[in-house]
Structures are given as structure tokens and as C-alpha cells.
N, C-alpha and C positions, 0 to 999 in steps of 0.2 A: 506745059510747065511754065511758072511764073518767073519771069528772069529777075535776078535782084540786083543790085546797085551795090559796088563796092567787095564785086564776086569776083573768088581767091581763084586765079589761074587753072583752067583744066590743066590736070598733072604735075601741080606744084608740089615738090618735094621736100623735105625735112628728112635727112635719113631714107630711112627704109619706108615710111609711111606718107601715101598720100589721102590729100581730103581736100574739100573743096564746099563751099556752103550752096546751098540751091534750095529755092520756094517749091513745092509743088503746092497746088489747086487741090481741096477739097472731092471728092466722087462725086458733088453735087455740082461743081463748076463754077468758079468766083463771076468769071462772067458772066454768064445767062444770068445768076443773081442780081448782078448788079444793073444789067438790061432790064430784068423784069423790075426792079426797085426806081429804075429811070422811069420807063414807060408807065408804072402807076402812079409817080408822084407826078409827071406832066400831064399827063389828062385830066390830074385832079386842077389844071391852071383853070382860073378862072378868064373869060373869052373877051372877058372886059377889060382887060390887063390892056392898057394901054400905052405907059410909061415903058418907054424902051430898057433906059438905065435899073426900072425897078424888076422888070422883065427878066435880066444877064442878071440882077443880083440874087434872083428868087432860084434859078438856074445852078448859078455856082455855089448856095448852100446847100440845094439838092444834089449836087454831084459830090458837096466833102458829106453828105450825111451815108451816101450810100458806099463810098470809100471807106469811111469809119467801121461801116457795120461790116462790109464785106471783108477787110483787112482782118479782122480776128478770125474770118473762118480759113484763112490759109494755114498750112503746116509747114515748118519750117525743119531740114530736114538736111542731113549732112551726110555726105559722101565720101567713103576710105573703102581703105584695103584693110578689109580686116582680117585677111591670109597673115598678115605679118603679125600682126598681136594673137590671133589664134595659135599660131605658131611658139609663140615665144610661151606661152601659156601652157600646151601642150608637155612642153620639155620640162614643165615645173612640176604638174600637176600631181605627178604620185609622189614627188619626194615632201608636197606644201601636204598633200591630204593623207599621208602618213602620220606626219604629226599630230594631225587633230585627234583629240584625247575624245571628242564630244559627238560623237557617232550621231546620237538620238535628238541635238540641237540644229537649228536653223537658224539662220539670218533672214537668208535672201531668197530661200524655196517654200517659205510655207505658203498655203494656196493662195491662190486668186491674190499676191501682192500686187504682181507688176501685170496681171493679164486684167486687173479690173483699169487699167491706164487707158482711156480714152484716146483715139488717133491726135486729137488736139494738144492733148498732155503729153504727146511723146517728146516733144521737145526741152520740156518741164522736167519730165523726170529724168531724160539722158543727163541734160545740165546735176539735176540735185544729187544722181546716182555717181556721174565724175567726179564732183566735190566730195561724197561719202568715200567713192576709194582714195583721192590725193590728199583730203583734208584729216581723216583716222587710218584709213586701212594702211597705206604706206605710209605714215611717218609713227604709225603704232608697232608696226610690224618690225621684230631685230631678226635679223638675219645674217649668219656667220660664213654661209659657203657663197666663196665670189664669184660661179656660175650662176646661180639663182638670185642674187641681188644683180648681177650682170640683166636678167630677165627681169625681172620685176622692175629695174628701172627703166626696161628699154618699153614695158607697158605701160608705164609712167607718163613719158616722154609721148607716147604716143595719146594717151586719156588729155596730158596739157595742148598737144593742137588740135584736139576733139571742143576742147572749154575756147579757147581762141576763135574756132567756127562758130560754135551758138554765143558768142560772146556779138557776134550781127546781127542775130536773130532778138537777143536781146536789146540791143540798142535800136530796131526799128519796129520793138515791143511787137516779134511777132511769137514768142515764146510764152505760151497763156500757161498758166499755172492753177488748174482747178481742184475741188477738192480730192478726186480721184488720186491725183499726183501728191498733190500735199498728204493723203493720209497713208499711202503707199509708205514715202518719205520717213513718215512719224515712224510708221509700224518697225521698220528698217534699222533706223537710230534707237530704238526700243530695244529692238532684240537684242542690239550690238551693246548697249549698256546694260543687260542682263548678264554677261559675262564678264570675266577679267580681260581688261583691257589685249594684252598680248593671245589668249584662249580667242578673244572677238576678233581680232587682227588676223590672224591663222587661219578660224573659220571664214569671216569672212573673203579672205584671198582664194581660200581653196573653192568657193562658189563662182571666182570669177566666171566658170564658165557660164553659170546663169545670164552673168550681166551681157555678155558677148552674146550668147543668144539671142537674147531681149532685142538686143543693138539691130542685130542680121534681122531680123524678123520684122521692125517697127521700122528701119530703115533700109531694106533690101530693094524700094524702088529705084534708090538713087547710088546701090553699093559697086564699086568698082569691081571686077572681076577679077 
């Protein structure tokens, strides 16, 4: 596993939920990549290279070119408890998916959305999928019983230090966004403005458990127990 720079304390807590940002390496292995990208662009030296200083500088663009390339194939990958957000989600779920009037609609289950999401795009789409619930689903959603806004915000709370970890990932651009993830994305904001804003609100919340799946599933190498 790749160690990153600027990495949030094993065990650091907020409340009830912890998380922590961490690299992991590709199944193909960023190394040996980047060995094998060394060892062929140096054999290709020519044997005539006899300027030393021109020698270290042919060197050191060889080593950012193969940096560059190997750097996008990491995945960038975050680590919690998601006992506590399952939890809190459980305790909502039949009284949120009683409401919904719209049995035969979908948001966030029609097929192949989020299982067409490439291992690279998980990063991509956890970020765009946190933003879709903190940016519509909770500030669309009215809710009058203060148990279940009690829960809803305490999943809230927990989605904004989920966005503060890929918010690393983002800033040392290892959070690739392909079209996999961007159409995902679209399909998603699509469904949700097919409906009446609070109807999409509802629906959507009561799928959370999709999202929470997706999370367990695309992030379980790195999930706390």
C-alpha cells in the first residue's frame, strides 16, 4: 500500500465516526510499472552520451515522465466505520421508505449505474455521489419528526468527513473522473429531476442503502471493522 503525505491520523475521531485517507496501488502494481518504464527508457540511452550534466538531466525527465504516468493509475481510497452510518440509517429506513408514494421509480438502482464504475472512478464517483446527497438530497428533504432528522444529520455529518478525505485525493489529483463516473453522475441527477423535488428527496434517501453498499463494496480494502 502506497503511503500518502498529509495522512489523517490512524483513529482519528469526529464524533462517532472515524476515517482516515490512504493510497492503495493498483492489482497491476505501481512499482514494477514504473521499474519496467525505467529499465526501458534507459536502455534505450544512447552509449555515446557522454556529457555527464546532459546524462542526470535525460535521467530526471525519465523518472517525472514515468511518475506522471504511473500516478493516475493509483486509487485513492478512504477508510471508516461504516457500522455507525449503517446504523443510523437502519433506524430510519422503514419510517423514510414508508413514505415513498413511488414504489415502481428509481434513482439510484436502475441497472449497471454505479456497477459500470470502473476501480479508478471510485474515487470520482464516491466524491459526486456525497455531493448529490449533501448538495439535494438533505437540504431538499423537510422532515418534521426530530428522531429521524436527529439521524439524517448525524449521516450528514458523517458524508462531510467522508468529502474532507477525498478532498486529498483531490488536491494531489489522484481522484480521476472518467466517463464511466461522469455518466453514472448524469443518469442519477436525471432521475432525481424527473420527479418533484421533495418525491426525489424521499426517494432518494430511502436508496441510501444503495450508496452505503457501493461505499462497503468499492472500499472494503481499506474499511475499518
Amino acid at each position: 500500500m502506497l503511503a500518502c503525505t498529509d495522512r489523517i491520523p490512524r483513529g482519528y475521531r469526529e464524533g462517532a465516526f472515524i476515517y482516515k485517507f490512504v493510497c492503495s496501488s493498483p492489482p497491476i502494481g505501481v512499482d514494477k510499472l514504473k521499474h519496467t518504464c525505467m529499465q526501458t527508457l534507459l536502455n534505450s540511452l544512447p552509449w555515446n552520451m557522454k556529457a555527464q550534466h546532459a546524462s542526470l538531466w535525460f535521467l530526471g525527465a525519465v523518472f517525472f515522465l514515468c511518475s506522471v504516468h504511473t500516478r493516475g493509475l493509483r486509487r485513492c481510497l478512504i477508510s471508516m466505520d461504516m457500522h455507525h452510518i449503517e446504523e443510523s440509517f437502519r433506524e430510519i429506513k422503514g419510517a423514510i421508505q414508508a413514505k415513498d408514494i413511488f414504489q415502481n421509480v428509481t434513482i439510484l438502482s436502475t441497472s449497471e449505474i454505479l456497477s459500470s464504475v470502473k476501480p479508478l472512478g471510485v474515487c470520482c464517483m464516491t466524491k459526486n455521489l456525497l455531493a448529490f446527497y449533501m448538495d439535494r438530497v438533505f437540504k431538499d428533504h423537510q422532515e418534521l419528526n426530530p428522531q429521524i432528522l436527529r439521524k439524517i444529520s448525524s449521516i450528514a455529518n458523517s458524508f462531510l468527513y467522508m468529502q474532507k478525505a477525498l478532498q486529498q485525493c483531490q488536491e494531489q489529483r489522484l481522484c480521476h473522473c472518467g466517463q464511466e463516473a461522469t455518466n453514472a453522475t448524469r443518469i442519477i441527477h436525471d432521475n432525481y429531476n424527473q420527479l418533484e423535488v421533495q418525491s426525489a428527496a424521499l426517494k432518494s434517501l430511502g436508496e441510501l442503502d444503495i450508496f452505503l453498499a457501493w461505499i462497503h463494496k468499492n472500499h472494503q480494502g481499506t474499511s475499518t471493522a
